[in-house]
C-alpha positions as CSV (number, residue, x, y, z in Angstrom):
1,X,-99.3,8.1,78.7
2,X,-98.0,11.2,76.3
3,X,-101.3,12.6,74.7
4,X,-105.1,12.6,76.4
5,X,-108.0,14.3,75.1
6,X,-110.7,15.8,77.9
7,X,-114.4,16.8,77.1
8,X,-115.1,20.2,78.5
9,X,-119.2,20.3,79.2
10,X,-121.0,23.2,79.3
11,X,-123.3,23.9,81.9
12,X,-126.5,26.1,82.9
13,X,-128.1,27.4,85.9
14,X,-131.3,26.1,86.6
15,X,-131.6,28.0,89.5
16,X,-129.6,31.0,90.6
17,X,-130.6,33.0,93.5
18,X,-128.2,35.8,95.3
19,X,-129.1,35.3,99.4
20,X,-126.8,37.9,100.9
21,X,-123.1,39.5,100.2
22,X,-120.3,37.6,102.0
23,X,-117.4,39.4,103.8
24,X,-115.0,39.8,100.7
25,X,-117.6,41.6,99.0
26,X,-118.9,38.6,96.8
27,X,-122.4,37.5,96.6
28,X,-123.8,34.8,98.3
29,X,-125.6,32.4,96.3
30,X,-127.8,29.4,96.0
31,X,-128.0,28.0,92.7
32,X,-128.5,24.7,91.2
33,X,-125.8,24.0,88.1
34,X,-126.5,21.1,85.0
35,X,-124.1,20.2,82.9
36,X,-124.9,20.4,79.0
37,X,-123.8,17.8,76.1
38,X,-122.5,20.9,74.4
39,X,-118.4,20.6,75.2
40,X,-115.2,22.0,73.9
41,X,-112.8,19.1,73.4
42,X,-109.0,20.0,75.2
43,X,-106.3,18.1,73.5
44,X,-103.4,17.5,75.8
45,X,-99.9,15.9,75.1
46,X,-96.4,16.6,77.0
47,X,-94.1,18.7,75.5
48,X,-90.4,20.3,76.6
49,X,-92.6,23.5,76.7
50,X,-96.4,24.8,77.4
51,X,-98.1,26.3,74.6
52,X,-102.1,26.7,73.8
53,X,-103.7,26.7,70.1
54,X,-107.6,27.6,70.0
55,X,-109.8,26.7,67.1
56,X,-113.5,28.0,66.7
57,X,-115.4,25.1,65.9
58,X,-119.1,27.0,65.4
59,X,-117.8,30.5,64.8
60,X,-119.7,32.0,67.3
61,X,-118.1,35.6,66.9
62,X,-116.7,35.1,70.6
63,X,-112.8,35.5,70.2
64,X,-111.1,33.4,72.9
65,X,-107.2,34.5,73.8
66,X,-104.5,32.0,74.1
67,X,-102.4,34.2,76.6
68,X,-101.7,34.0,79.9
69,X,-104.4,34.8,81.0
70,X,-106.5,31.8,79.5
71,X,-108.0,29.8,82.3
72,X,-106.6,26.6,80.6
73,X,-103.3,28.1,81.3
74,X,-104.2,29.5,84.6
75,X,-105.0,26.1,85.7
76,X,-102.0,24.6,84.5
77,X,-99.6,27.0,86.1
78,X,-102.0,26.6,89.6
79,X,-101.1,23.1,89.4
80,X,-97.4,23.3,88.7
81,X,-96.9,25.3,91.6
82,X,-99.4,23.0,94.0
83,X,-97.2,20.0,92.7
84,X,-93.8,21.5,92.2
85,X,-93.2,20.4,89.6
86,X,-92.7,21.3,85.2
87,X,-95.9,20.0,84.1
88,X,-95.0,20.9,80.0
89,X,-97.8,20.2,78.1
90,X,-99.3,20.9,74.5
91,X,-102.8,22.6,74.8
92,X,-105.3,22.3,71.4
93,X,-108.6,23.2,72.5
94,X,-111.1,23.1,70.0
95,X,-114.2,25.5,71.2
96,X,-117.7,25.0,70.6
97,X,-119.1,26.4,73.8
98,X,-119.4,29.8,73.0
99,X,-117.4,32.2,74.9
100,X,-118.7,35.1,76.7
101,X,-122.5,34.3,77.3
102,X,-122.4,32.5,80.7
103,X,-122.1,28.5,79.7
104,X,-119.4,28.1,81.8
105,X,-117.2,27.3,78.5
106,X,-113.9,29.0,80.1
107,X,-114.2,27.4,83.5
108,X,-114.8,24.0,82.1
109,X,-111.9,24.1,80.2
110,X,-109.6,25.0,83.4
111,X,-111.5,21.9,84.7
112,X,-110.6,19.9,82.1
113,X,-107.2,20.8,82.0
114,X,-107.2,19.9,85.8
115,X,-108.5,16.4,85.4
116,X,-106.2,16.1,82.3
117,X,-102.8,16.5,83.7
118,X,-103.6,14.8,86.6
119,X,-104.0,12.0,84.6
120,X,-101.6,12.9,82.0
121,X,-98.9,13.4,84.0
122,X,-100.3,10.4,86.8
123,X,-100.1,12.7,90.2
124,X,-102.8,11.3,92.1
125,X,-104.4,13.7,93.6
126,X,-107.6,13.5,95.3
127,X,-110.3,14.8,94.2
128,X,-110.6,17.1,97.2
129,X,-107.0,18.7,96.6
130,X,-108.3,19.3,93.1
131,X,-111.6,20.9,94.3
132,X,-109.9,23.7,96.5
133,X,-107.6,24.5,93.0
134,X,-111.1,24.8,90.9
135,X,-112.3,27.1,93.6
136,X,-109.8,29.1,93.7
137,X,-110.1,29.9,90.1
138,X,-114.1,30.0,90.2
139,X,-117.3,28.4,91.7
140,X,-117.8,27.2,87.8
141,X,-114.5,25.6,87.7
142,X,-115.2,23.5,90.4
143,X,-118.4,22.7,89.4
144,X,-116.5,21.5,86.3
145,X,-114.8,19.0,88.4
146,X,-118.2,17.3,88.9
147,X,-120.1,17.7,86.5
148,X,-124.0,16.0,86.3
149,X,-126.4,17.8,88.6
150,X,-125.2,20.0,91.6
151,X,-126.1,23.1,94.4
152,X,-123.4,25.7,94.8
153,X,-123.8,27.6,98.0
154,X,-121.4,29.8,99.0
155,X,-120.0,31.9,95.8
156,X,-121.4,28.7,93.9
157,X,-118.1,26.7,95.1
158,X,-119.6,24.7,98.2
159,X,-121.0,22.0,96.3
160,X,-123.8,19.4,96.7
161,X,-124.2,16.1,94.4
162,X,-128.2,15.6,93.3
163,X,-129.3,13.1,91.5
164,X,-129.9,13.4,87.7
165,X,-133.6,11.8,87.2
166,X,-134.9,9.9,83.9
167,X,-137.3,12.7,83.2
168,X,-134.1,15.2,82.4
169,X,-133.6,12.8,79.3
170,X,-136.9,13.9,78.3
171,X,-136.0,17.7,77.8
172,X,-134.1,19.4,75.2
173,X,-131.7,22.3,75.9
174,X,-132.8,25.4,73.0
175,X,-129.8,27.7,73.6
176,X,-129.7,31.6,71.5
177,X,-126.9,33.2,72.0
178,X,-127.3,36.8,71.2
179,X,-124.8,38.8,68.9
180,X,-123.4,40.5,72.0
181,X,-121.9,39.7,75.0
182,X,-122.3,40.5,79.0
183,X,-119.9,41.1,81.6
184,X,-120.1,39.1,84.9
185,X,-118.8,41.4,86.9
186,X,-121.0,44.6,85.3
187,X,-124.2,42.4,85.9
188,X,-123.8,42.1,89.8
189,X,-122.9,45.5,90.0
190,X,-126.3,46.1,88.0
191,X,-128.3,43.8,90.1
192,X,-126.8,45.8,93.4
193,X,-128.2,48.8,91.6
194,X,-131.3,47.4,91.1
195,X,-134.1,49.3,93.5
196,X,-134.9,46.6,96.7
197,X,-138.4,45.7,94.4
198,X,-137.1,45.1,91.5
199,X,-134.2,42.4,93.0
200,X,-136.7,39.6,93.3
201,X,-134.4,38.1,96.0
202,X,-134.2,34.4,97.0
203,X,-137.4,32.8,97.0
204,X,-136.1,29.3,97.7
205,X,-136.2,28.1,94.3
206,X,-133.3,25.9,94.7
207,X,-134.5,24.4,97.6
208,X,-137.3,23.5,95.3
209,X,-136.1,22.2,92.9
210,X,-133.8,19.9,95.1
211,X,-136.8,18.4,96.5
212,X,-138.3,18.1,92.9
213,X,-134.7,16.0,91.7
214,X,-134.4,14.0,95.0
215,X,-138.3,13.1,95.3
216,X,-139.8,9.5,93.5
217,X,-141.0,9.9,90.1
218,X,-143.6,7.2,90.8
219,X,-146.7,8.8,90.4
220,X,-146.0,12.1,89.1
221,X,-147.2,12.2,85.8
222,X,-146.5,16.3,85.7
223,X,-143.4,16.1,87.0
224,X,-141.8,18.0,84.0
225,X,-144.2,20.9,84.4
226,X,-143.5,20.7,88.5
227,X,-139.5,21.2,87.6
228,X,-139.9,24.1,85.3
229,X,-141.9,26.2,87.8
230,X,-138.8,25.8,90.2
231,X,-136.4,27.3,87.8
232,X,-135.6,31.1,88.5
233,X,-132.3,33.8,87.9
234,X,-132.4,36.6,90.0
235,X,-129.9,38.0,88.0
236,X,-131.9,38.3,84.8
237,X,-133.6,42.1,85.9
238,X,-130.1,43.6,85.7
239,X,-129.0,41.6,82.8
240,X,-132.0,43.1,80.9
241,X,-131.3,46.6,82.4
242,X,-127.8,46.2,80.9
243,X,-128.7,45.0,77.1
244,X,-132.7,46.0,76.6
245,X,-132.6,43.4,73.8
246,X,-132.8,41.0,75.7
247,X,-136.2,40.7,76.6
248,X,-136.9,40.7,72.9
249,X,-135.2,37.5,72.5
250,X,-136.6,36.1,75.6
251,X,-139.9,36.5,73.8
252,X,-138.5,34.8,70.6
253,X,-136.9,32.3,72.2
254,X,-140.8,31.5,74.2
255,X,-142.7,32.1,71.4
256,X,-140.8,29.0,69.6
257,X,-142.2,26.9,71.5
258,X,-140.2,26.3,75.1
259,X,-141.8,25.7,78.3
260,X,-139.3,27.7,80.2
261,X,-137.1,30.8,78.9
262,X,-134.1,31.1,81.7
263,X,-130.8,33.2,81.4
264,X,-127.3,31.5,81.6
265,X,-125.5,32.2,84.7
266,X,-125.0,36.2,83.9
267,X,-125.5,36.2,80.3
268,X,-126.1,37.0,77.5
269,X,-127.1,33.2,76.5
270,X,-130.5,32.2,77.1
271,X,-132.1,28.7,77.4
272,X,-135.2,27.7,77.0
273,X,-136.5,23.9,77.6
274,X,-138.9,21.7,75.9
275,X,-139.5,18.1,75.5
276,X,-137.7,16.3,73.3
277,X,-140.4,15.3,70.4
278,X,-142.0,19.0,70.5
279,X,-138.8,20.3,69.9
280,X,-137.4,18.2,67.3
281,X,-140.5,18.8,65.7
282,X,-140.0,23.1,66.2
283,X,-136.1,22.3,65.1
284,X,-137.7,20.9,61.2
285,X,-139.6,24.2,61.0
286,X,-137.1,25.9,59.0
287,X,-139.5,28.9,58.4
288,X,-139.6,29.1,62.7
289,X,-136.4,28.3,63.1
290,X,-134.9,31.3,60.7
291,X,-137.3,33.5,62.4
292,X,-135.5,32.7,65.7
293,X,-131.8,33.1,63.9
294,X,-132.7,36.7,63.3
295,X,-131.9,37.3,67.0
296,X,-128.4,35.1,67.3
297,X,-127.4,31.8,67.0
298,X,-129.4,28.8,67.9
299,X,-128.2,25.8,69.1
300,X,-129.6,22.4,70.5
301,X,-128.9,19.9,73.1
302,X,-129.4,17.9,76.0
303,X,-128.5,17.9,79.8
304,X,-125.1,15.9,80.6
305,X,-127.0,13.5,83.4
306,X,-124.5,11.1,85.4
């Protein structure tokens, strides 16, 4: 094999709760991860030498750099020293996640690039050998290993498979991503800043919802509206204290039509969900749909279910 080409998916929190701070000084989480249809595509081919090229494929205003520093290339280098070995390889990634807004576009594409040249290059390892270099990059990463439906405890990197039920086909993903950007790390300092009240701590949303996704769907005719109320982010009071806008967008994105507004991971991106046929029909309002464009770009798709 000389060339592979590895989808990158997207993904959103569905629940993301902060339970504690651990000993290095990172926050403890429980949070429930989905993986989106939206992907960035990472062309991969073997080469004498290691070089990355990034196209924008939705000009979402998010520059990406091709440096060192790249997670892409992060990965790669991980994995050349975990194998010993010169793992030269041609990077194209074409972006369409966009970067910055907490979709998980960055640490999907170190996943891919993970998966990719263990295939590319035939090494074999395990899946677990893979997990622990994920990790060590970023709970998201490894989460990008998996993909589907999973729980993150831990800093997000202990993970737990759930099941992806039928009625997640029924819902599409509204994303609007703003025209600015937040910073991870700023937003947990934020939300340590926040006064105790304001925190809205763990409630055991996750655990919630994990009973929701595991349980029969025989019988439950409001299942949907059952697994919406689960879904909470605790970190959405100091993401709001850190862009004031954003509640105004959270009330354009609801006003659209969704049955849930949620932030992505930190932000800035926000999601909101609605069934299928509802928002289809919301999508051919071009007078609605402009409206909502006023505050960023809109986007729309589905949840990646395994």
């Amino acid at each position: 094999m000389e060339k592979i080409s590895v989808k990158a998916l997207a993904k959103v929190n569905l629940t993301l709760e902060i339970t504690d701070l651990l000993p290095n000084g990172y926050h403890r989480l429980d949070t429930v991860f989905q993986a989106l249809e939206l992907a960035d595509i990472l062309d991969m081919e073997k080469a004498a030498s290691t070089s990355l090229e990034i196209t924008d494929g939705i000009g979402s205003g998010f520059q990406v750099g091709a440096g060192a520093d790249n997670l892409v290339l992060r990965a790669h280098s991980l994995l050349e020293q975990e194998t010993a070995r010169e793992l030269g390889c041609r990077f194209k990634l074409r972006k369409f996640i966009p970067a910055g807004g907490g979709l998980g576009g960055g640490s999907a594409d170190a996943a891919a690039a993970l998966k990719g040249l263990n295939e590319l290059y035939e090494l074999r390892l395990p899946y677990e050998r893979l997990h622990s270099l994920a990790a060590s990059l970023g709970a998201d990463v490894a989460f990008g290993l998996l993909e589907g439906t999973a729980r993150g405890t831990g800093r997000g990197e202990i993970l737990e498979v759930l099941p992806s039920p039928h009625f997640l086909k029924d819902l599409t993903v509204i994303l609007l991503i703003p025209e600015f950007g937040l910073s991870t790390p700023l937003v947990y300092k934020a939300w340590d800043a926040l006064p105790e009240a304001e925190r809205r701590p763990a409630r055991g949303s996750s655990q919630k919802l994990t009973e929701v996704l595991t349980a029969s769907e025989d019988g439950k005719q409001n299942i949907i509206r059952e697994f919406c109320r689960c879904l909470s982010n605790d970190l959405y009071p100091a993401a709001e204290s850190l862009a004031p806008s954003l509640s105004v967008c959270h009330k354009a994105l609801a006003e659209f039509g969704a049955q849930k507004v949620l932030l992505c991971g930190s932000g800035s991106t926000l999601f909101a969900l609605a069934e299928t046929q509802r928002a289809e029909k919301r999508r051919r309002d071009l007078k609605a749909l402009a409206e909502l464009q006023r505050y960023g770009k809109v986007l729309f798709t589905k949840f990646s279910l395994k």
